[in-house]
C-alpha positions in Angstrom: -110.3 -8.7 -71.3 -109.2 -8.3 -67.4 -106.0 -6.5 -67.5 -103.7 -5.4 -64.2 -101.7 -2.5 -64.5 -99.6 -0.6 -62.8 -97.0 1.5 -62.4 -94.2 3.4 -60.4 -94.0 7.5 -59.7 -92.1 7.8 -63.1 -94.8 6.2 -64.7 -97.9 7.3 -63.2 -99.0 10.1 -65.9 -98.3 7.7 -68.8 -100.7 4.6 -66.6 -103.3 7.0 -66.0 -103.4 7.6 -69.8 -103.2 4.0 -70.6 -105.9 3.2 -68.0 -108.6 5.6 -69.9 -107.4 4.2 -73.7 -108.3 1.1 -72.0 -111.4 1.9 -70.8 -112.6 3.2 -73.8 -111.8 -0.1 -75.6 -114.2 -1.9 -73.5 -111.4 -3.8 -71.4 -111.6 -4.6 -67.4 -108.8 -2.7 -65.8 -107.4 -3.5 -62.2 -105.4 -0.1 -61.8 -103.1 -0.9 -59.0 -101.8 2.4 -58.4 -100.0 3.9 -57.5 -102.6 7.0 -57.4 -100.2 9.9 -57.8 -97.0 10.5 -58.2 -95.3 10.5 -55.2 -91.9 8.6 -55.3 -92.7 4.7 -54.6 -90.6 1.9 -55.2 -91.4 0.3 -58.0 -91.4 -3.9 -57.0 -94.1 -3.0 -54.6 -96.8 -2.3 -57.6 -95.0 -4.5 -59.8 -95.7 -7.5 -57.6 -99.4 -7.2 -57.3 -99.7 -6.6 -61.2 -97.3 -9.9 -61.5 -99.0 -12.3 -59.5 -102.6 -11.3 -60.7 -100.9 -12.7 -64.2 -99.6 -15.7 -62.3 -102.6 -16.5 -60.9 -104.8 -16.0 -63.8 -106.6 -13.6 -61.9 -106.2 -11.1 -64.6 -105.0 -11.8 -68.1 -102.5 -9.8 -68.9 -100.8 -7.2 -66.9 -99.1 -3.5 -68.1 -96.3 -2.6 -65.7 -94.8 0.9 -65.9 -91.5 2.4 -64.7 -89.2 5.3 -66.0 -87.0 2.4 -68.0 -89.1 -0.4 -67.6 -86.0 -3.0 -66.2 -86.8 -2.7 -62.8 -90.5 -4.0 -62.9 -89.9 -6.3 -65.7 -87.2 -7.7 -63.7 -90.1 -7.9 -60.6 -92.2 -9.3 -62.9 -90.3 -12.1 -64.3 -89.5 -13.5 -60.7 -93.0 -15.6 -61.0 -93.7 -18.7 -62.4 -96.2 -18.0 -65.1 -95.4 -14.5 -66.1 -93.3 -13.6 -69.4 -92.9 -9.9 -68.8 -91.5 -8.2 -72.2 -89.8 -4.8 -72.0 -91.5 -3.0 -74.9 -90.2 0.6 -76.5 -91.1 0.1 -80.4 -94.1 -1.1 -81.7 -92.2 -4.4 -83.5 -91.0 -5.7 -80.3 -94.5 -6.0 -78.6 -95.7 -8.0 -81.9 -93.1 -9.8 -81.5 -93.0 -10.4 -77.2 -96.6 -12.1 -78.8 -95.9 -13.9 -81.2 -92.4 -15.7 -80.0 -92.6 -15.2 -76.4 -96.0 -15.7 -75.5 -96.1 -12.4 -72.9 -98.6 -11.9 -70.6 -97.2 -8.5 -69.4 -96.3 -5.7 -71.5 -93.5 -3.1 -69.3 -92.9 0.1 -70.4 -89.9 2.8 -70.3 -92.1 5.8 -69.1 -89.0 8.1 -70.2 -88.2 6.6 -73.1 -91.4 6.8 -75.4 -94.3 8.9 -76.0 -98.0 8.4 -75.0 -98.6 7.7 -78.4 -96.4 5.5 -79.0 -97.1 3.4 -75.7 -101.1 3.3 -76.7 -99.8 1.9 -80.1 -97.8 -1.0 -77.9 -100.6 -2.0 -75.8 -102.8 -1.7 -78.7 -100.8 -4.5 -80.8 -99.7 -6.6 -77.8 -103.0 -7.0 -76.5 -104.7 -7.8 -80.0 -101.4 -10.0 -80.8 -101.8 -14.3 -80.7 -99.2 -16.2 -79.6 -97.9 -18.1 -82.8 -96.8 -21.4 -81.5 -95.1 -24.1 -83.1 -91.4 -23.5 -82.8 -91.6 -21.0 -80.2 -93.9 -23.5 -78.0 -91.0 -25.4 -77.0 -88.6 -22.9 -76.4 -91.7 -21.0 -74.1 -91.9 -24.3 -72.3 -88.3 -24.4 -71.6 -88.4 -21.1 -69.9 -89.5 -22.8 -66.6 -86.9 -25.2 -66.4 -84.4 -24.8 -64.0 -81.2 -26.1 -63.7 -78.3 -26.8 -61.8 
């Protein structure tokens, strides 16, 4: 699988430790940096990860930040991305199954490296159910007035 990740300064060690799990698995990763952590602002790395979703360039993306809001707000700004803030393994199952995500953010601060492999781990191996969530997936990019 071609995955994007990325990250901000708060969550570069927890990338760089995703990026190698991944690795290891067998996947394609597009680590868009940053490459140390130096403060950066977040929507800058957060973009590039989001629009290789939206393009289908990659397919899915891992976004990092110290709470994960900022770049999952980034991220949901395009099109074709469904950007789940994940902190407990049931909510990445279930960012699958219901929502249909195709990027996984993560609260750097907030969980362990452990805990954050287990995520990734079930949201990448996670379908998308369908059926009754289908419609409400579809409805996402409606917009109204």
């Amino acid at each position: 699988m071609i995955i994007t990740i990325a990250s901000d300064h708060a969550g570069y060690e927890l990338k760089e430790c995703i990026v190698e799990w991944l690795l290891k698995q067998g996947h394609t990763v597009e680590n868009e940096g940053p490459f140390n952590s130096e403060s950066v602002d977040y929507p800058d790395f957060a973009h590039i990860s989001a629009n290789k979703v939206n393009t289908g360039k990659s397919e899915k993306g891992i976004i990092i930040c110290g709470t994960g809001n900022g770049v999952s707000i980034t991220a949901n700004k395009y099109i074709n991305v469904r950007a789940a803030l994940c902190w407990i393994p049931e909510i990445a199952k279930l960012a699958r199954e219901h929502n249909d995500a195709n990027i996984i953010t993560l609260p750097a601060r907030f969980i362990t490296k452990e805990s954050a492999i287990d995520m990734v781990k079930i949201f990448l191996s996670t379908a998308f159910e369908g059926g009754r969530h289908k419609k409400r997936i579809d409805k996402i990019k409606e917009i109204r007035k």
